[in-house]
C-alpha positions as CSV (number, residue, x, y, z in Angstrom):
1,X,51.7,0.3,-60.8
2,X,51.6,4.2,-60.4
3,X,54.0,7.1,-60.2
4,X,52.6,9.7,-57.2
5,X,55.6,11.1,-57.2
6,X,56.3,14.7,-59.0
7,X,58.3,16.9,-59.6
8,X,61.5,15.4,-57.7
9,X,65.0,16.3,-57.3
10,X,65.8,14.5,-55.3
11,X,69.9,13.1,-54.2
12,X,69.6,10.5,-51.7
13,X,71.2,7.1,-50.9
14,X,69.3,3.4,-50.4
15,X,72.0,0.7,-49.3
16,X,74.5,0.5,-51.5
17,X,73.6,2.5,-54.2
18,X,73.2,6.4,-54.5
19,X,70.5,8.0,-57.2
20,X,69.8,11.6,-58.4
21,X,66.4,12.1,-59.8
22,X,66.0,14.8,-61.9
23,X,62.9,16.5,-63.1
24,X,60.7,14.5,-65.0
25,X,62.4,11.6,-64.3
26,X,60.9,9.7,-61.4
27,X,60.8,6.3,-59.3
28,X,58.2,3.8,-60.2
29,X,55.9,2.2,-57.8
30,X,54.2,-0.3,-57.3
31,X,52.2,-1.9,-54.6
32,X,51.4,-5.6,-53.6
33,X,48.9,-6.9,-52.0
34,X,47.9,-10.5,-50.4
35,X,46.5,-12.4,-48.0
36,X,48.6,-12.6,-44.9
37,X,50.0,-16.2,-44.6
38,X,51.1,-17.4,-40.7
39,X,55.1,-18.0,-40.4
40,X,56.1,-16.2,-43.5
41,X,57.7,-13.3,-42.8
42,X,60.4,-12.9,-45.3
43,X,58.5,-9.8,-47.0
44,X,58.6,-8.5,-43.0
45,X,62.0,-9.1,-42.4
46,X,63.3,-7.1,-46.0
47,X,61.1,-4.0,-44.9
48,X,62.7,-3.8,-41.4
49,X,65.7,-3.5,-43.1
50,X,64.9,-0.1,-43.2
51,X,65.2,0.5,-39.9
52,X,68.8,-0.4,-39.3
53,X,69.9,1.3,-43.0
54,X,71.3,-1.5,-44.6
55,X,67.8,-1.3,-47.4
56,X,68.8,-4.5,-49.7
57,X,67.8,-4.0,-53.6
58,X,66.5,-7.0,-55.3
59,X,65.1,-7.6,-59.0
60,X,61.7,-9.0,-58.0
61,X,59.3,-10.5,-61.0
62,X,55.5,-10.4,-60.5
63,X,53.8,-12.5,-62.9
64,X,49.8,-13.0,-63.6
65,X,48.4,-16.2,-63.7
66,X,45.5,-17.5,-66.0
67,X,43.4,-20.0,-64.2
68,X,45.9,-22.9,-64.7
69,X,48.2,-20.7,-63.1
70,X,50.4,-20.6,-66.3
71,X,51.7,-16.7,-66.4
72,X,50.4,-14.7,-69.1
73,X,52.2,-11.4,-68.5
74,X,55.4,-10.9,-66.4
75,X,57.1,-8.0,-65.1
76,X,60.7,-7.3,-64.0
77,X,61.4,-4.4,-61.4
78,X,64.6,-3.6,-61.4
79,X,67.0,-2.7,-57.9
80,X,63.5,-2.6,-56.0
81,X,63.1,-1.8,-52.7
82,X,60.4,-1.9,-49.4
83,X,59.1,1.7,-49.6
84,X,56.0,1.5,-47.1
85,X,53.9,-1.7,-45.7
86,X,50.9,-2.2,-44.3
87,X,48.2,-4.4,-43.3
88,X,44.2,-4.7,-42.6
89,X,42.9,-3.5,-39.3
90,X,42.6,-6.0,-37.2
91,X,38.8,-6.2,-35.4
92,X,37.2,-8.4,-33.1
93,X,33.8,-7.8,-34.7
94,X,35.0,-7.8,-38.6
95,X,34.2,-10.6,-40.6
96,X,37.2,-10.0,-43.3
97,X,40.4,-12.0,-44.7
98,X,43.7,-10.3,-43.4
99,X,45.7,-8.1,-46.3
100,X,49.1,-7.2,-46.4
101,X,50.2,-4.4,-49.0
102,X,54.1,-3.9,-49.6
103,X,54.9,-0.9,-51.9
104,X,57.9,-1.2,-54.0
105,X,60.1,1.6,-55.0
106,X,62.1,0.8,-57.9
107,X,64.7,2.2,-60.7
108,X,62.7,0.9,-63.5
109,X,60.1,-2.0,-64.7
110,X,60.5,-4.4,-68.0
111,X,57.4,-6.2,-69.3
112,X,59.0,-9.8,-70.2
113,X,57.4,-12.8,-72.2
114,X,56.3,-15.7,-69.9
């Protein structure tokens, strides 16, 4: 997770909600990556919200798995939204697995137990 944004004031409104940030106090980011899976397109779908202005904030958890896929460490983003989304070039003569990144705006992030 990183925070590239400085130095905002910034008064602006996402869905429902409207936020002032005031210097030194900033959004966090954070971005996700995966393999793109055929048919699911629910990650798609929430960032085209966008488009028609009706952004829908959820709570979103991302969790690390050990090897048994038991989480060890878990994180909470709080009233997170679709800020950018991209994926891997796609070419004929590449030999590479297909990524999707999603970056995540969000009014703040918890570390919980798992």
């Amino acid at each position: 997770m990183n925070n590239p944004i400085t130095g905002v004031s910034f008064s602006g409104s996402m869905g429902r909600h409207a936020r002032r940030f005031y210097r030194g106090e900033r959004p966090v980011s954070a971005t996700l990556k995966r393999g793109m899976i055929s048919g699911d397109n629910e990650l798609f779908d929430w960032f085209n919200t966008i488009g028609i202005g009706t952004v829908e904030r959820r709570d979103i958890i991302v969790s690390l798995l050990d090897e048994s896929h038991s989480p060890t460490m878990v994180w909470k983003l709080r009233d997170a939204w679709p800020a950018q989304m991209s994926a891997t070039d796609l070419k004929a003569s590449a030999n590479e697995i297909a990524i999707e990144s999603l970056v995540l705006v969000c009014e703040g992030v918890t570390r919980e137990s798992p």
